[in-house]
SELUMTI-772845 format. One line per 4 residues: their letters; for each residue x, y, z negated of N, C-alpha, C. Coordinates in Angstrom, 3 decimals. Each point is the difference from the previous one (the first is absolute). Layout:
<rs>
a) X/Y/Z/X/Y/Z/X/Y/Z | ...
</rs>
This chain:
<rs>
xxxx) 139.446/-121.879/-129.653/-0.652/0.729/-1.072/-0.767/1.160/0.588 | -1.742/0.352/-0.643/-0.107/1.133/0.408/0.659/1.022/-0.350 | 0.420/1.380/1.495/0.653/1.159/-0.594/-1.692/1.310/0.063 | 0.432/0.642/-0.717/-0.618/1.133/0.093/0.869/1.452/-0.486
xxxx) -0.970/0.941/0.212/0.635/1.242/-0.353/0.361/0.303/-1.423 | -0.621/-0.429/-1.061/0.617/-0.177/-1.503/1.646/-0.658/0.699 | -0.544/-0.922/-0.091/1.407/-0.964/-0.461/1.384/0.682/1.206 | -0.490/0.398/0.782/1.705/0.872/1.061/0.071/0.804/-0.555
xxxx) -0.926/0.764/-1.015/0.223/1.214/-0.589/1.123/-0.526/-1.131 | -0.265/-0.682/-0.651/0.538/-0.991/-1.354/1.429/-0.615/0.673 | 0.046/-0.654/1.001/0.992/0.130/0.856/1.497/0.680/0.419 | -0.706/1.436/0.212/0.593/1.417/0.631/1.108/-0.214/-1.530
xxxx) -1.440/0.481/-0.934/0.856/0.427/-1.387/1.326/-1.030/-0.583 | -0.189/-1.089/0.610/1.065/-1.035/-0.924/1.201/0.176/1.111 | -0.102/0.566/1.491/0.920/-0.086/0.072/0.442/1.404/0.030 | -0.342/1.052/-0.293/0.165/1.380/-0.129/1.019/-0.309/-1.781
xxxx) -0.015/-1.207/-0.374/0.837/-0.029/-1.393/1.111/-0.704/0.266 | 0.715/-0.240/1.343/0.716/-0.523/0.501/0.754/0.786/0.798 | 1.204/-0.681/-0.401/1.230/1.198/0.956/0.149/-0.906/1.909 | -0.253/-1.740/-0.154/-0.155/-0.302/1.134/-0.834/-1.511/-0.609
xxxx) 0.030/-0.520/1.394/-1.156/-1.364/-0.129/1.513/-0.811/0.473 | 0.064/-1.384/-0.807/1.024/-1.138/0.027/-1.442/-0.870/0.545 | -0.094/-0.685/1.523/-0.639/-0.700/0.709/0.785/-1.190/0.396 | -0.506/-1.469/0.087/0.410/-1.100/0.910/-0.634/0.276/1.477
xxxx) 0.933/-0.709/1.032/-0.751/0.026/0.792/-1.339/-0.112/0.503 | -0.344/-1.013/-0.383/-1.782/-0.114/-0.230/-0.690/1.747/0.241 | 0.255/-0.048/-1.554/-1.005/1.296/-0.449/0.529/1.024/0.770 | 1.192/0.287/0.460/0.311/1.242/0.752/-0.409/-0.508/1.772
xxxx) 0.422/-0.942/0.566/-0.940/0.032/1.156/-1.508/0.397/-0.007 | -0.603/-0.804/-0.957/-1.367/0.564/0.057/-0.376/1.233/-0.241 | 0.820/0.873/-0.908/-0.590/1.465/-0.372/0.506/0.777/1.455 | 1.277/-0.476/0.338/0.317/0.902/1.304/-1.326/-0.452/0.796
xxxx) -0.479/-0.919/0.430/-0.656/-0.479/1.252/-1.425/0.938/-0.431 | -0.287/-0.277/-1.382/-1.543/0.950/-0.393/0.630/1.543/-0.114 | 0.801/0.428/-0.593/-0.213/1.753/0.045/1.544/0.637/0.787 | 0.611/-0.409/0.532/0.840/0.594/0.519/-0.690/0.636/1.334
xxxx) 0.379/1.144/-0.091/-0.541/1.007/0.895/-0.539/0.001/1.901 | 0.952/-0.410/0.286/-0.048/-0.764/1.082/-0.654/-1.442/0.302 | 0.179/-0.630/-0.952/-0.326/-1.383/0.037/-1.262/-0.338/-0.059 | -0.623/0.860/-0.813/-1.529/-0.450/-0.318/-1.028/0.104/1.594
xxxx) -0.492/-1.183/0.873/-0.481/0.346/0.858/-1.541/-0.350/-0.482 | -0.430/-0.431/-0.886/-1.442/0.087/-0.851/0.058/1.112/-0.811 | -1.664/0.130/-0.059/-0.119/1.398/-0.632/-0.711/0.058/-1.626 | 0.643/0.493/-0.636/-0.131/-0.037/-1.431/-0.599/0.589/-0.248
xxxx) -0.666/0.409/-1.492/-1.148/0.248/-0.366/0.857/1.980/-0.048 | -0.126/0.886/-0.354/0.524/1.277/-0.106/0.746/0.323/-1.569 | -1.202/-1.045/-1.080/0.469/0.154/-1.490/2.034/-0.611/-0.109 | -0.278/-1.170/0.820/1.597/-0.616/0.291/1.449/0.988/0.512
xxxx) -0.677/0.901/0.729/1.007/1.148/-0.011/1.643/0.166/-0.842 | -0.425/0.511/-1.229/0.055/0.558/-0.776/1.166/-1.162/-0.777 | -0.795/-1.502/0.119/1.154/-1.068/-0.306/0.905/-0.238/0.847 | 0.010/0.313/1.158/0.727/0.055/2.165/0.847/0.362/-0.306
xxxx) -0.516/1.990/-0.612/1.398/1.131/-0.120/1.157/-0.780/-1.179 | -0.311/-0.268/-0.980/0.530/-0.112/-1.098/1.055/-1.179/-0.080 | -0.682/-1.282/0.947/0.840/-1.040/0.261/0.909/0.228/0.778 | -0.503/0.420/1.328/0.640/0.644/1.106/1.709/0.655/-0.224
xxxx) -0.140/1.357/-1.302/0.888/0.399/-0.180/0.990/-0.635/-1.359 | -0.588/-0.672/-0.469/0.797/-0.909/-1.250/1.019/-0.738/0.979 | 1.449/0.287/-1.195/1.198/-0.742/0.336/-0.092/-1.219/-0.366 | 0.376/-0.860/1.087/-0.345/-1.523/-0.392/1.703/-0.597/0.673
xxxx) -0.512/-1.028/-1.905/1.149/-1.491/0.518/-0.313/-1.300/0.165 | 0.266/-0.751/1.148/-0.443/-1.094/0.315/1.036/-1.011/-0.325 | -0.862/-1.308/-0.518/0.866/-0.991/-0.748/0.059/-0.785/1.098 | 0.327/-0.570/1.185/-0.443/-0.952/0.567/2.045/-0.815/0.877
xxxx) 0.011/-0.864/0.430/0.598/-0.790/0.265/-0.205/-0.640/1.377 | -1.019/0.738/0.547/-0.451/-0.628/1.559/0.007/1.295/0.689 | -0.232/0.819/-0.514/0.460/1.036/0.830/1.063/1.086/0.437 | 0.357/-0.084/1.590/1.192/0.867/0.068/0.198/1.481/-0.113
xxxx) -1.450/0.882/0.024/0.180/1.284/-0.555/-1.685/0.507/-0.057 | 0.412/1.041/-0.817/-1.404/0.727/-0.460/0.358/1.729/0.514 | -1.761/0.447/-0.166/0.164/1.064/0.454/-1.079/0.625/-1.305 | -0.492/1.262/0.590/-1.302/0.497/-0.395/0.325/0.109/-1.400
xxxx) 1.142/0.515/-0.324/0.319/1.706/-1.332/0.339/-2.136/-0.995 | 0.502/-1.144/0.706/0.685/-1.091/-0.656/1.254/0.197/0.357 | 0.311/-1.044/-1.130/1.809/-0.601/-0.157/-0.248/-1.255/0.093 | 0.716/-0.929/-0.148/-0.285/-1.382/-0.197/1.384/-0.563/-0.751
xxxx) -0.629/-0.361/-0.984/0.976/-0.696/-1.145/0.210/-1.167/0.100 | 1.154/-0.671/-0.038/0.876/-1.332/0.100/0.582/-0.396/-1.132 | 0.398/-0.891/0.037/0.919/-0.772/-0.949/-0.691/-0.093/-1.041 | 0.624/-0.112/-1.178/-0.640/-0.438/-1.445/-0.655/1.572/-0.792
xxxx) -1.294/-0.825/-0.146/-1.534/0.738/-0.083/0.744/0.406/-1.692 | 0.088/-0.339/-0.402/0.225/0.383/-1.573/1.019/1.331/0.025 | 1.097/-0.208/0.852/0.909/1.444/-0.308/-0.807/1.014/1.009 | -0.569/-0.290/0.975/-0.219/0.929/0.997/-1.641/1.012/-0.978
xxxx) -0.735/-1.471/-0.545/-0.782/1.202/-0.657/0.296/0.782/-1.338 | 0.779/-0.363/-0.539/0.612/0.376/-1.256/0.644/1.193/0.243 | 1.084/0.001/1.361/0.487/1.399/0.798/-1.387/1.172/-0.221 | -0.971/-0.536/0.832/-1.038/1.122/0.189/-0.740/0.425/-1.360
xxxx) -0.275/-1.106/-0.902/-0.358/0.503/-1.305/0.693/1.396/-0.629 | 1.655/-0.603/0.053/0.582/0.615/-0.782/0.111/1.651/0.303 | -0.505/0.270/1.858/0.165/1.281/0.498/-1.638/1.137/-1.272 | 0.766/1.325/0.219/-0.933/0.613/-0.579/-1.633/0.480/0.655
xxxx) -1.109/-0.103/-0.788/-0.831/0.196/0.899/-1.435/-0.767/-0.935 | -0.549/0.128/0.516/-1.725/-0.737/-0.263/0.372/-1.820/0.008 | 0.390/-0.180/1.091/0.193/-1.449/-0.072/-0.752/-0.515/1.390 | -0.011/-1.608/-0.132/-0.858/-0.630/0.981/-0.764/-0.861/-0.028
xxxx) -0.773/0.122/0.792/-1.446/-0.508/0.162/-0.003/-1.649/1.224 | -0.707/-1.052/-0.307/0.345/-1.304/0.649/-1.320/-0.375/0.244 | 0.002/-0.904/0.717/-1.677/-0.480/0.438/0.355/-1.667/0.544 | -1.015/-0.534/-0.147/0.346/-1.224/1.265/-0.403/-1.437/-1.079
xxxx) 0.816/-0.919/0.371/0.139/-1.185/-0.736/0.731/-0.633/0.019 | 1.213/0.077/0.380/1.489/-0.792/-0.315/0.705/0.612/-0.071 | 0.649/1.240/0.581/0.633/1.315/-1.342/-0.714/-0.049/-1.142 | -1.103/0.490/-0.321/0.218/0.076/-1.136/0.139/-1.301/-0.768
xxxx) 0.025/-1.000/0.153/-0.082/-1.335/-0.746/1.396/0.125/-0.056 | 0.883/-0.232/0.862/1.650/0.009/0.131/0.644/1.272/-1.280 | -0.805/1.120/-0.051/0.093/1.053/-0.782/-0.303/-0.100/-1.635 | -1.364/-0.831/0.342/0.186/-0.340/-1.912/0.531/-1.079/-0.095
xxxx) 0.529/-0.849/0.642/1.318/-1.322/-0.173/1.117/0.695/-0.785 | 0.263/1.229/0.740/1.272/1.204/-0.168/0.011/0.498/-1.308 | -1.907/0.302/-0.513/0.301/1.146/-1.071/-0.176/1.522/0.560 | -0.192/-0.183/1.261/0.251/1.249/0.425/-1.352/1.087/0.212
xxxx) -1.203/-0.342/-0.463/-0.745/0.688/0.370/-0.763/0.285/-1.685 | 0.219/1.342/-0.249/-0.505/1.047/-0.972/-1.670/0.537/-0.354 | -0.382/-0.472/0.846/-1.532/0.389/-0.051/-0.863/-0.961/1.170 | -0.769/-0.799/-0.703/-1.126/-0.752/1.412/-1.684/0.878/-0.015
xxxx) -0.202/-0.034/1.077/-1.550/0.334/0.359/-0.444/-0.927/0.649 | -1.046/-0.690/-0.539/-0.964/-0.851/0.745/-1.441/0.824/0.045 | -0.584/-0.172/1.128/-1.171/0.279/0.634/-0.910/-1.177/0.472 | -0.743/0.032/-1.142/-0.751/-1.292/0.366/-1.245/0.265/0.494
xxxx) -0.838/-0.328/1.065/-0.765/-0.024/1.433/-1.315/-0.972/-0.973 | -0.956/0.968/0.090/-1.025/-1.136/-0.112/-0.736/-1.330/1.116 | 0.895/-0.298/0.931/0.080/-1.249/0.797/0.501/-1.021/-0.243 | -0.454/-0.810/0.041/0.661/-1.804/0.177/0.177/-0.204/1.377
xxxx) 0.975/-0.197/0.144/0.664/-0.395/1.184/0.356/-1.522/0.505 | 0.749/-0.477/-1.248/0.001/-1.653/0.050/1.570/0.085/0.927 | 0.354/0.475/0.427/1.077/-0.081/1.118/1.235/1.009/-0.322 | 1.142/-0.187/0.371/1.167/1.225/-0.067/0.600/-0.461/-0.729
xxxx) 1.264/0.796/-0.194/1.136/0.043/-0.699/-0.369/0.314/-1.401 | 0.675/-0.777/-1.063/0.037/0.175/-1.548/1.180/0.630/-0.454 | -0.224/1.209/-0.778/0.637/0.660/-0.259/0.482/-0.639/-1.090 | 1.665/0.291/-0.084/1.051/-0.914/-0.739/-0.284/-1.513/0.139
xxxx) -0.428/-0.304/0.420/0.137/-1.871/0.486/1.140/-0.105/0.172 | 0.423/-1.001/-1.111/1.517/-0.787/-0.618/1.222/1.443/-0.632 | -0.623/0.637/-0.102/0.545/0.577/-1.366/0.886/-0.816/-1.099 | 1.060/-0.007/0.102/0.828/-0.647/-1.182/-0.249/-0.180/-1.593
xxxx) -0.706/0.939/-0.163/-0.277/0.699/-1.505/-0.661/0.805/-0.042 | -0.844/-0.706/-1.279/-1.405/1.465/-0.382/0.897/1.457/0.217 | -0.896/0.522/0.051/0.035/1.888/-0.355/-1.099/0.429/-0.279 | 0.711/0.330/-1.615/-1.555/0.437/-0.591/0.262/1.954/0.017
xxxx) -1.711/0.267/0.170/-0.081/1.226/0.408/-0.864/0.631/-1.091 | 0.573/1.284/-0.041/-0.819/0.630/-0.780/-1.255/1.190/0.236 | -1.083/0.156/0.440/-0.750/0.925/0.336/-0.102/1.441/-0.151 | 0.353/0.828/1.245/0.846/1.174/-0.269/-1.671/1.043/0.448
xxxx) -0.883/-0.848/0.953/-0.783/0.844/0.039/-1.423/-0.733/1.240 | -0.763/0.667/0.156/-1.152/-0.744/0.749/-0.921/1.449/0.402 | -0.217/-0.448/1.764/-1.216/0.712/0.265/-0.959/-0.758/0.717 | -0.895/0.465/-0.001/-1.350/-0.808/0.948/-0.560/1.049/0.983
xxxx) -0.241/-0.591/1.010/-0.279/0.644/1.629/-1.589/-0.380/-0.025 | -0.592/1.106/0.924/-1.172/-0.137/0.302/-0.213/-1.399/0.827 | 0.823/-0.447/0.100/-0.549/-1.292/1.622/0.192/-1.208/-1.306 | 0.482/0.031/-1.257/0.091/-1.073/-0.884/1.381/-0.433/0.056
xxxx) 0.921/0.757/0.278/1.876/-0.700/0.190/0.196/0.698/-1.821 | 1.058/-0.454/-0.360/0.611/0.548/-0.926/1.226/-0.644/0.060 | 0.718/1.330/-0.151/1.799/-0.124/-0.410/0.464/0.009/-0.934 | 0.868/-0.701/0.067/0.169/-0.142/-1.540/1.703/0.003/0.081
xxxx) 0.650/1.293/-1.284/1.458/0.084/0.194/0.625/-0.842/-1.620 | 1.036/-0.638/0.775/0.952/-0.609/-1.468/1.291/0.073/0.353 | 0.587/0.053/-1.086/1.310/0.035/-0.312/0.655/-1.372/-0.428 | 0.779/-0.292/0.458/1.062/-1.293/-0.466/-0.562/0.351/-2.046
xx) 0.077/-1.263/-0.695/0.839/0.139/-1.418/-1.823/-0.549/-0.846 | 0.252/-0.360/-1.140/-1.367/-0.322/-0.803/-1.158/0.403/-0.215
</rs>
Protein backbone atom coordinates (compact mmCIF):
# COMPACT_ATOMS: atom_id res chain seq x y z
CA UNK A 1 0.00 0.00 0.00
CA UNK A 2 1.08 3.53 -0.61
CA UNK A 3 2.35 5.17 2.81
CA UNK A 4 2.60 8.80 3.15
CA UNK A 5 2.80 11.45 5.75
CA UNK A 6 -1.16 11.86 6.24
CA UNK A 7 -1.73 8.37 6.77
CA UNK A 8 1.55 7.71 9.72
CA UNK A 9 0.12 10.72 11.03
CA UNK A 10 -3.51 8.86 11.18
CA UNK A 11 -1.43 5.98 12.27
CA UNK A 12 0.53 7.65 15.32
CA UNK A 13 -3.08 8.71 16.51
CA UNK A 14 -4.79 5.14 16.54
CA UNK A 15 -2.14 3.90 18.30
CA UNK A 16 -1.66 6.82 20.78
CA UNK A 17 -5.56 5.29 21.71
CA UNK A 18 -3.97 2.20 22.71
CA UNK A 19 -2.52 1.05 25.91
CA UNK A 20 -0.37 -1.71 23.71
CA UNK A 21 -0.41 -3.35 20.09
CA UNK A 22 -1.61 -7.41 20.28
CA UNK A 23 0.69 -8.49 16.95
CA UNK A 24 1.14 -12.13 15.18
CA UNK A 25 4.28 -12.89 14.27
CA UNK A 26 4.07 -11.80 10.76
CA UNK A 27 3.12 -8.23 11.51
CA UNK A 28 5.52 -7.86 14.45
CA UNK A 29 8.64 -9.18 12.54
CA UNK A 30 7.98 -6.81 9.91
CA UNK A 31 7.32 -3.62 12.02
CA UNK A 32 10.50 -4.58 14.12
CA UNK A 33 12.61 -5.11 10.82
CA UNK A 34 11.00 -1.46 9.34
CA UNK A 35 11.15 0.87 12.55
CA UNK A 36 12.97 -0.64 15.28
CA UNK A 37 15.73 1.57 16.01
CA UNK A 38 18.62 -0.26 15.31
CA UNK A 39 17.28 -2.35 12.71
CA UNK A 40 16.31 -0.03 10.11
CA UNK A 41 19.48 -0.14 7.75
CA UNK A 42 17.34 1.80 4.80
CA UNK A 43 16.57 5.19 5.09
CA UNK A 44 13.11 6.50 5.58
CA UNK A 45 11.47 9.35 4.55
CA UNK A 46 11.86 11.95 8.03
CA UNK A 47 7.71 12.39 8.10
CA UNK A 48 7.96 8.33 9.31
CA UNK A 49 9.76 9.39 12.40
CA UNK A 50 7.21 10.22 14.42
CA UNK A 51 5.34 6.62 13.57
CA UNK A 52 9.34 4.86 14.58
CA UNK A 53 9.04 6.78 18.10
CA UNK A 54 5.54 5.77 18.84
CA UNK A 55 5.77 2.08 17.68
CA UNK A 56 9.13 1.79 18.97
CA UNK A 57 7.90 2.59 22.52
CA UNK A 58 4.34 0.82 22.49
CA UNK A 59 4.00 -2.29 24.74
CA UNK A 60 3.49 -5.14 22.56
CA UNK A 61 1.97 -8.79 22.71
CA UNK A 62 2.85 -11.31 20.33
CA UNK A 63 0.50 -14.16 19.39
CA UNK A 64 2.74 -16.54 17.73
CA UNK A 65 3.57 -20.36 18.29
CA UNK A 66 6.92 -20.54 16.30
CA UNK A 67 8.60 -18.43 18.22
CA UNK A 68 10.94 -18.96 21.22
CA UNK A 69 11.20 -15.35 22.54
CA UNK A 70 10.56 -11.71 21.83
CA UNK A 71 12.15 -8.63 22.64
CA UNK A 72 11.76 -4.84 21.82
CA UNK A 73 9.23 -3.42 24.90
CA UNK A 74 7.23 -7.52 23.68
CA UNK A 75 5.83 -10.44 25.65
CA UNK A 76 4.75 -13.27 23.74
CA UNK A 77 1.50 -14.93 24.47
CA UNK A 78 0.81 -18.76 24.42
CA UNK A 79 -1.74 -21.04 24.95
CA UNK A 80 -5.42 -20.34 24.35
CA UNK A 81 -5.89 -16.91 22.50
CA UNK A 82 -9.41 -16.40 23.96
CA UNK A 83 -8.42 -16.29 27.84
CA UNK A 84 -5.06 -14.71 27.24
CA UNK A 85 -6.85 -11.80 25.32
CA UNK A 86 -9.80 -11.50 27.45
CA UNK A 87 -6.98 -11.30 30.52
CA UNK A 88 -5.63 -8.10 28.72
CA UNK A 89 -9.07 -6.67 27.85
CA UNK A 90 -10.22 -7.00 31.16
CA UNK A 91 -6.88 -4.94 32.59
CA UNK A 92 -7.68 -1.13 33.08
CA UNK A 93 -6.62 1.25 30.45
CA UNK A 94 -7.40 2.51 26.72
CA UNK A 95 -7.24 -0.97 25.39
CA UNK A 96 -5.62 -2.64 22.26
CA UNK A 97 -4.85 -2.06 19.04
CA UNK A 98 -4.23 -5.31 16.27
CA UNK A 99 -3.12 -5.22 12.69
CA UNK A 100 -2.27 -8.06 10.29
CA UNK A 101 -4.51 -10.84 8.81
CA UNK A 102 -4.91 -13.93 10.79
CA UNK A 103 -5.10 -12.45 14.31
CA UNK A 104 -7.42 -10.54 13.57
CA UNK A 105 -9.58 -13.14 11.65
CA UNK A 106 -8.90 -15.72 14.68
CA UNK A 107 -10.16 -12.54 16.83
CA UNK A 108 -13.49 -11.98 15.19
CA UNK A 109 -13.99 -15.99 15.19
CA UNK A 110 -13.62 -15.06 19.17
CA UNK A 111 -15.90 -11.98 19.29
CA UNK A 112 -13.12 -10.38 20.49
CA UNK A 113 -12.51 -7.35 18.65
CA UNK A 114 -14.67 -4.02 19.63
CA UNK A 115 -13.95 -1.66 16.96
CA UNK A 116 -12.56 -2.40 13.09
CA UNK A 117 -10.73 0.23 10.87
CA UNK A 118 -10.34 -0.43 7.37
CA UNK A 119 -8.21 1.79 5.16
CA UNK A 120 -8.94 1.36 1.83
CA UNK A 121 -5.90 2.33 -0.81
CA UNK A 122 -6.96 3.59 -4.04
CA UNK A 123 -4.87 0.59 -5.79
CA UNK A 124 -5.76 -2.65 -7.33
CA UNK A 125 -3.41 -4.92 -6.58
CA UNK A 126 -4.97 -8.27 -7.75
CA UNK A 127 -2.62 -10.20 -5.28
CA UNK A 128 -2.34 -10.68 -1.23
CA UNK A 129 -3.99 -11.80 1.57
CA UNK A 130 -7.97 -11.36 2.06
CA UNK A 131 -8.93 -10.03 4.94
CA UNK A 132 -11.24 -12.48 6.97
CA UNK A 133 -11.04 -15.24 4.26
CA UNK A 134 -13.15 -18.20 5.79
CA UNK A 135 -14.64 -16.35 8.46
CA UNK A 136 -17.23 -18.65 10.05
CA UNK A 137 -20.01 -16.09 10.21
CA UNK A 138 -21.16 -12.80 8.94
CA UNK A 139 -20.36 -9.78 11.22
CA UNK A 140 -22.40 -7.17 10.59
CA UNK A 141 -20.95 -3.71 11.30
CA UNK A 142 -22.17 -0.67 12.07
CA UNK A 143 -20.51 2.70 10.80
CA UNK A 144 -18.98 4.57 13.61
CA UNK A 145 -17.17 7.03 11.39
CA UNK A 146 -15.10 7.90 8.02
CA UNK A 147 -12.22 10.10 6.88
CA UNK A 148 -10.69 10.76 3.50
CA UNK A 149 -6.86 11.48 2.93
CA UNK A 150 -5.39 13.65 0.45
CA UNK A 151 -3.63 10.62 -1.57
CA UNK A 152 -7.54 9.16 -1.94
CA UNK A 153 -7.33 6.29 1.17
CA UNK A 154 -10.26 6.48 3.43
CA UNK A 155 -10.81 4.83 6.83
CA UNK A 156 -13.42 3.81 7.78
CA UNK A 157 -14.28 2.87 11.76
CA UNK A 158 -17.14 0.20 12.87
CA UNK A 159 -18.28 -1.32 15.64
CA UNK A 160 -19.51 -5.00 15.97
CA UNK A 161 -23.75 -4.92 16.20
CA UNK A 162 -26.59 -3.56 13.37
Amino acid sequence: MPADEELHRHAVENLDRADALLLGRVTYEMMEAAFRPQAGTEARPDWTEPFARTIDAAKKYVVSSSLDRVDWNAELLRGDLASAVRALKQQPGKGLFTGGVKLPLALAELGLIDEYEFVVHPRLAGHGPTLFAGLSKHVDLRLTSRLEFGSGAVAMRYEPGP
